[in-house]
C-alpha positions as CSV (number, residue, x, y, z in Angstrom):
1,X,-152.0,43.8,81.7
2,X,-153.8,46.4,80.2
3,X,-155.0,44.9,77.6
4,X,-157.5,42.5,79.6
5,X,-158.0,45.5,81.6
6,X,-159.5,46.9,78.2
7,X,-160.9,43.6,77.4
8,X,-163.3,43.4,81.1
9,X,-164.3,47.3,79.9
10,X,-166.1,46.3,76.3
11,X,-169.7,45.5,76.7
12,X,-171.7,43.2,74.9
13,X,-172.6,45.9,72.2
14,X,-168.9,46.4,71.9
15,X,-168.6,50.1,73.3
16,X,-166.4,50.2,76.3
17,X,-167.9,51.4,79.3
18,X,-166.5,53.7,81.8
19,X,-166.5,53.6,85.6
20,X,-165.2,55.8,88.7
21,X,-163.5,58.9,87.4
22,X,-163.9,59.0,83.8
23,X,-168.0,58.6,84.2
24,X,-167.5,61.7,86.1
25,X,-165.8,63.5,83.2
26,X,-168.5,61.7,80.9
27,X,-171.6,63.4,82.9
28,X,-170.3,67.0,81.5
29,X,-168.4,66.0,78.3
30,X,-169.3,62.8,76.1
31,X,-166.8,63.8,73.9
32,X,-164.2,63.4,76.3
33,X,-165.3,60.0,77.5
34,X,-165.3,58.4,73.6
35,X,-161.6,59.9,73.7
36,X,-160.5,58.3,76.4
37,X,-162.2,54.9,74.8
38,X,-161.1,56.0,71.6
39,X,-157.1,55.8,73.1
40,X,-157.7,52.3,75.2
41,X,-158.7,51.0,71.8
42,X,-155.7,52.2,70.1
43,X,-153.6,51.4,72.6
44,X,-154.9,47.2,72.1
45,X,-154.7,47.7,68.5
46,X,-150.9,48.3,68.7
47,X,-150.6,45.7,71.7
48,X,-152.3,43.2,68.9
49,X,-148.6,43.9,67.0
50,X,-146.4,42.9,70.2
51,X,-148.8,40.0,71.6
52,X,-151.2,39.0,68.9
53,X,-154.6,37.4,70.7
54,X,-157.3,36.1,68.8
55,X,-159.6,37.7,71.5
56,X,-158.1,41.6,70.9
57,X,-159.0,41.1,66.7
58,X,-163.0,40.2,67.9
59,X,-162.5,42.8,70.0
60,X,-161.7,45.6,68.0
61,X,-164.4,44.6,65.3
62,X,-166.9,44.6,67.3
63,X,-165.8,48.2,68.5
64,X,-165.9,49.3,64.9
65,X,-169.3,48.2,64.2
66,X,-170.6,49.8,67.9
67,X,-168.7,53.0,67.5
68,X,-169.7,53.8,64.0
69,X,-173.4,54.3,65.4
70,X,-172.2,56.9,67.9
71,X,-172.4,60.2,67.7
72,X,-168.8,60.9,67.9
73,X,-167.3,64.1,67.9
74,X,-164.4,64.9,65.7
75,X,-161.5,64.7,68.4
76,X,-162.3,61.1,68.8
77,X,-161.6,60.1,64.8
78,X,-157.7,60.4,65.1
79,X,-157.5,57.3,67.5
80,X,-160.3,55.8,66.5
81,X,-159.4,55.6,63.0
82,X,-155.5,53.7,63.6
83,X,-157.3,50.3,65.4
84,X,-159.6,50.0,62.9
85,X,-157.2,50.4,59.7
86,X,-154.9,48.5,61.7
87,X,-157.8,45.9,61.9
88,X,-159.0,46.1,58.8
89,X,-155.9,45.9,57.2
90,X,-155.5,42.5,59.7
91,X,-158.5,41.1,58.7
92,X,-160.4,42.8,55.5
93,X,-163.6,43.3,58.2
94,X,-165.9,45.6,56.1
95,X,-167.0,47.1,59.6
96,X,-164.1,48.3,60.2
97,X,-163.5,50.0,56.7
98,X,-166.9,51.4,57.7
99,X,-165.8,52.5,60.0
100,X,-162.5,54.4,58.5
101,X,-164.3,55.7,56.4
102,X,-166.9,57.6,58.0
103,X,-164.7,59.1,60.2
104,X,-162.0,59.8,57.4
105,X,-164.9,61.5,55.6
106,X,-165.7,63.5,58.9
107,X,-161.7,65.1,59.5
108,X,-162.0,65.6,55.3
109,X,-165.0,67.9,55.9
110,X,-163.3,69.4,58.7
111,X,-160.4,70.7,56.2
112,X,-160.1,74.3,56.0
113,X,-160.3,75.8,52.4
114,X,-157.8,78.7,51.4
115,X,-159.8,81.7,52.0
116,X,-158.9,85.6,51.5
117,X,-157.2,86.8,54.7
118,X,-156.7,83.5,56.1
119,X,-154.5,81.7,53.1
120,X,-152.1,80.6,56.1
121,X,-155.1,78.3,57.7
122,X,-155.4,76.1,54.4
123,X,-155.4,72.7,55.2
124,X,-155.9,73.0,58.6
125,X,-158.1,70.6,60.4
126,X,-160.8,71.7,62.3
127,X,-161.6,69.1,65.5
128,X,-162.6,71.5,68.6
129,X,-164.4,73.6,66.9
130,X,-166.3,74.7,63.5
131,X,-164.4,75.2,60.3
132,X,-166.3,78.2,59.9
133,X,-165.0,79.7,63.4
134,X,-162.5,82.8,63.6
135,X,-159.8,80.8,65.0
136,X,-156.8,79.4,63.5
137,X,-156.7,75.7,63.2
138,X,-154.4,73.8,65.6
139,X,-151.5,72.1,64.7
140,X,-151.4,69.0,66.8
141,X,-154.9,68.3,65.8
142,X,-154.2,68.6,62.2
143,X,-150.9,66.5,62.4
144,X,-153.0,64.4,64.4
145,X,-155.7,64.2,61.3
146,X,-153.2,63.6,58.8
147,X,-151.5,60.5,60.1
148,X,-155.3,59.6,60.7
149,X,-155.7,59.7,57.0
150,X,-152.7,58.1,56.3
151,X,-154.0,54.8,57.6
152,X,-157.2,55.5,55.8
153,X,-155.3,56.1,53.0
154,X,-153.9,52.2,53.6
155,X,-157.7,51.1,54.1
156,X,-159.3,52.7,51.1
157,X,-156.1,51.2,48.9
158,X,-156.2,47.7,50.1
159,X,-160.6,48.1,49.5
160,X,-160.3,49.0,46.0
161,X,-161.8,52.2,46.8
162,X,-159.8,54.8,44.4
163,X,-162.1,57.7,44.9
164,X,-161.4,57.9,48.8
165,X,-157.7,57.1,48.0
166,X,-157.5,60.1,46.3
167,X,-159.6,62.1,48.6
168,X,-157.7,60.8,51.6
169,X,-154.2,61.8,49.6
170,X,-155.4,65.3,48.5
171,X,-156.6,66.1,52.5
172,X,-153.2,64.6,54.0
173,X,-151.2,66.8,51.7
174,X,-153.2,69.9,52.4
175,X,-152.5,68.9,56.5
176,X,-148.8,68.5,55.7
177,X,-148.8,71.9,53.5
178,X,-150.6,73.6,56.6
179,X,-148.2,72.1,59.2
180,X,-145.2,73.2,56.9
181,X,-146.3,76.8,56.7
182,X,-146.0,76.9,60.6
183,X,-143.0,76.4,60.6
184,X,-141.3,79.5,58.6
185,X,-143.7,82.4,60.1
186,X,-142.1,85.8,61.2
187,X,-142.8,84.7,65.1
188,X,-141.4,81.2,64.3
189,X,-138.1,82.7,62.7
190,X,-137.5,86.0,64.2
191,X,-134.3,84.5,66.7
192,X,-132.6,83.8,63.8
C-alpha cells in the first residue's frame, strides 16, 4: 500500500527522497518538495493508528531527527508537526519532541500581533509570507497552525514542559480568535 510505498522513499538519513515529477517541482521550489514529504509522513503517522508496524514508528523517528536539520519553510510545520506529536506521544522519543518543538516555536513567531489598522489580522498565522507583509493572513493556514499547535500542545504536556504549554495555548487561542472574527465581517454577513 502506500505506506511501504513511503517506506522504499526514506533514505538512510531519514529524509524522503523524491523522484519523477515532484524532483521537477523540487528544482524551482524546495519548499514545495518538503510539503509534499511533509504529507506522506503524515499520512503513515495516521496509517500507524489503523495498521500499527514496528517499521512505520523507526520510521517516523528517524524523519524527526533528519527533518529538524532542514531548512524548512513554515508551510511544511502543519504536517510535519502531527507525525511527530503523534510519535512522540507513541513513544516519548525526545527527537521527535525536538522536533515539535522547533517547528511549534517557528508558527508561534509567525503569529500576527494586534496592530493599529489591522486589529482584525490578530492571531493570524503567517506561513507564505512575512508577518510583517501588507497582506491579511490566511485562514486555512492559520486553522491549519492551530490544530498544529494543538498536538504540540499534547507534546509539551506529556514532556513536562509548562512554559511551551502555555505558549502553545496562548497561540492556539489567538488562531481560533482570528478564525472567529472571519466569520461575522460585513462581506461575510451582508445576505442576511
Amino acid at each position: 500500500g502506500l505506506a511501504e510505498f513511503v517506506r522504499t522513499l526514506q533514505q538512510p538519513d531519514g529524509l524522503l527522497q523524491n523522484g519523477g515529477a515532484v524532483q521537477q517541482v523540487a528544482a524551482t521550489n524546495d519548499g514545495m518538495q518538503r510539503q509534499y514529504e511533509a504529507l506522506a509522513l503524515e499520512g503513515l503517522a495516521i496509517s500507524q493508528t489503523y495498521a500499527a508496524a514496528p517499521w512505520k514508528t523507526e520510521a517516523l523517528q528517524k524523519a524527526a531527527k533528519a527533518y529538524v536539520q532542514q531548512q524548512l519553510t513554515l508551510v511544511t510545520a502543519p504536517s510535519f508537526i502531527p507525525c511527530f506529536a503523534d510519535t512522540y506521544l507513541r513513544t516519548k522519543d525526545q527527537g521527535c519532541a525536538v522536533a515539535v518543538f522547533n517547528m511549534a516555536d517557528a508558527l508561534c513567531n509567525a503569529q500576527r500581533a494586534a496592530e493599529a489598522g489591522r486589529v482584525e489580522w490578530a492571531g493570524g498565522i503567517m506561513l507564505s509570507v512575512a508577518k510583517t507583509s501588507a497582506v491579511a493572513p490566511e485562514a486555512s493556514e492559520t486553522a491549519r497552525s492551530v490544530s498544529a499547535l494543538c498536538d504540540a500542545y499534547r507534546v509539551a504536556k506529556l514532556a513536562g514542559d509548562t512554559v511551551r504549554m502555555e505558549k502553545y495555548k496562548v497561540a492556539a487561542a489567538a488562531g481560533v480568535q482570528f478564525l472567529t472574527a472571519l466569520q461575522f465581517t460585513g462581506n461575510g454577513v451582508e445576505h442576511f
